[in-house]
N, C-alpha and C positions, 0 to 999 in steps of 0.2 A: 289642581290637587296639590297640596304643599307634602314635605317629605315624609311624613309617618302616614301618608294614605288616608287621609282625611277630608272630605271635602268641604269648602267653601261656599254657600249659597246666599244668595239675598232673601229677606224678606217675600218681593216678592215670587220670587222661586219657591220659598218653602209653603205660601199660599196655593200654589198650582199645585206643588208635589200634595196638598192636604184636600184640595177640592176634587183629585181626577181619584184617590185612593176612597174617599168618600163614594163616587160613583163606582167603584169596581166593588168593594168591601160593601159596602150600606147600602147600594142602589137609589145615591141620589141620581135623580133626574136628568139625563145630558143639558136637556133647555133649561134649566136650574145653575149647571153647572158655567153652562156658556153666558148666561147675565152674570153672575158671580165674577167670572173671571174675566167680562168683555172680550168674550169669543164667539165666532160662532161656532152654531152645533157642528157642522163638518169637523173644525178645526180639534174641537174635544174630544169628538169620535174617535181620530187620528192619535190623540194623546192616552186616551184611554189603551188604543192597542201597544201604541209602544210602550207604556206601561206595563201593560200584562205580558207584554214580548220578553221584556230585562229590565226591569224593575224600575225604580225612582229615577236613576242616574240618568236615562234616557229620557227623562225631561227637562236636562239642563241642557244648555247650549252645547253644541261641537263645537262649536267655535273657541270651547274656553279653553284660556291657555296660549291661542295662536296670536302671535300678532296681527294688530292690522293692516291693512294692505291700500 
C-alpha cells in the first residue's frame, strides 16, 4: 500500500480480482472460473469466500509488503 491508501496490484491480480467477482456477482461457473485462471475448483471455492468474507483486498497476497525471508 503506498501513503494515500491506495493499492498496487498486477495485472494479473486485477484478472483474478475480475474472474472470482464475476462468479459471486454473475454466477460464472467455478469450473469456468478455474480454467480461466489455472486453478483448480477447490482453490476458487476458497477465493470466492474470502471474497465474500472482506472483499477484493483479501485476494491479494499477505505477504505484500513484507520482506523476504
Amino acid at each position: 500500500m503506498n501513503g494515500r491508501g491506495f493499492i498496487t496490484i498486477s495485472m494479473h491480480e486485477l484478472e483474478r480480482v475480475k474472474v472470482i467477482e464475476a462468479v459471486v456477482e454473475h454466477g460464472l461457473a467455478i469450473v469456468l472460473a478455474a480454467e480461466r485462471l489455472q486453478l483448480c475448483e477447490r482453490e476458487v471455492s476458497r477465493l470466492v469466500k474470502r471474497y465474500e468474507a472482506a472483499g477484493s483486498t483479501r485476494l491479494l497476497s499477505a505477504r505484500r509488503g513484507q520482506p523476504t525471508t
